[in-house]
N, C-alpha and C positions, 0 to 999 in steps of 0.2 A: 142166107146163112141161118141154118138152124138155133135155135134159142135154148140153151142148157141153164139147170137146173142145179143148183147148189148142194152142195154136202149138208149144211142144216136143214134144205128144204124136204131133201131126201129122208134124213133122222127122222123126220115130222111124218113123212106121207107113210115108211115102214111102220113104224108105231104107232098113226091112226090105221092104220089098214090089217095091222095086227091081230088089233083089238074090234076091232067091227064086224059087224055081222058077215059071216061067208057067204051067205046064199046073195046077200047085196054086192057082194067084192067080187063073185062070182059073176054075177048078171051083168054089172058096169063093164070088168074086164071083158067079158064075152062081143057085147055091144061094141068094143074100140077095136077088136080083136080083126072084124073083119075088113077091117080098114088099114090093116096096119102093114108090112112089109111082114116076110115072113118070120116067124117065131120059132128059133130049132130050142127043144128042152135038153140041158146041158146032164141036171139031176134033179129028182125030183122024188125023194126020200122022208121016211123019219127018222130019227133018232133019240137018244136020250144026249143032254148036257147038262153038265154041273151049274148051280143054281150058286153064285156067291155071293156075299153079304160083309157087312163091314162093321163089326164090333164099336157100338156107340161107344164103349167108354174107354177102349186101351185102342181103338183104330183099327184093328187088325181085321184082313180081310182071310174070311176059311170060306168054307163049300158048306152050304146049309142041305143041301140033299141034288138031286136031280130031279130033270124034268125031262117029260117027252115032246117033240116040238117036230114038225113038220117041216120042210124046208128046200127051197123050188131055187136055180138057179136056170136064167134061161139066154138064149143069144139074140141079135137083130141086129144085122146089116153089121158094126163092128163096134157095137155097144151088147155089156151084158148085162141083166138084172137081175134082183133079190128077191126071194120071199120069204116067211120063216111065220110059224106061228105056233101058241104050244099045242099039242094036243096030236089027232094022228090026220088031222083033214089037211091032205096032199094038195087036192081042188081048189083050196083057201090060199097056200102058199103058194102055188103055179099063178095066181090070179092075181095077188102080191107082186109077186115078177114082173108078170104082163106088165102089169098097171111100173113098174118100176122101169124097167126095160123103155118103155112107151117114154120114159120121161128124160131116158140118158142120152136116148137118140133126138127129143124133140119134137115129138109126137103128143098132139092133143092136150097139150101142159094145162091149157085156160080149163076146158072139162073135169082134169084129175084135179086140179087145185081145189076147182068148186066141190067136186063131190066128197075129199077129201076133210074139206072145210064144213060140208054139212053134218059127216061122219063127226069130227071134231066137236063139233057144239053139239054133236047128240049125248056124246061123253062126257064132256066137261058135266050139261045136267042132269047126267043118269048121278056121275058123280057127287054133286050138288045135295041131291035130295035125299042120298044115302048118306053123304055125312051129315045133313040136319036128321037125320033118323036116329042116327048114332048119338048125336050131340044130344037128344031129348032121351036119351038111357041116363046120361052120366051124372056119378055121382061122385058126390066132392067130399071128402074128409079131412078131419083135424087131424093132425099127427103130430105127437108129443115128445 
């Protein structure tokens, strides 16, 4: 029996894989790819989507603009997968897929976790070090 992969674990592996470097998302997918049963691409597009946001102080959610986002759906065996990322790199979201695809059916899950999870900590302190950069601007004022 194949071993599946959870809906939050999935939230987690689209949004590190989002955000991480293509040409690495790229090369990993590549690598499992020729292991894999076959991969049919369902769509594999750009587009634009509305960007919305949530009014700190009355709640209210509006459309702050649009963005352009890349976005791969693909098949295997009778599982299908996601990609999406902003920008107009196709390659990025096909390999987002792979790599999602690769996880619905049960495929190499130990591999995507790790590399997912190294991706992960690389962000957390790229993050890190730009909010102490930020934090060493700020300035504090009396207000009367």
């Amino acid at each position: 029996m194949k071993e599946h992969y959870q809906a939050n674990q999935q939230s987690r592996l689209l949004s590190v894989l989002s955000t991480a470097p293509a040409a690495e998302v790229s090369t990993f997918a590549d690598q499992l790819l020729a292991n894999l049963p076959e991969v049919k691409v369902i769509e594999n597009r750009t587009g634009l989507v509305m960007v919305p946001y949530t009014d700190t102080r009355k709640g209210a959610t509006f459309h702050m603009g649009e963005t352009l986002i890349a976005e791969a759906r693909v098949s295997m065996e009778s599982d299908e997968g996601y990609g999406a990322c902003m920008g107009r790199d196709t390659q990025h979201a096909l390999a987002i897929a792979v790599l999602d695809v690769a996880c619905q059916s049960g495929h190499f899950l130990a591999e995507i976790e790790h590399f997912v999870t190294e991706q992960e900590a690389i962000q957390n302190q790229d993050e890190e070090t730009l909010l102490k950069k930020v934090e060493s601007t700020r300035v504090e004022m009396e207000t009367y």
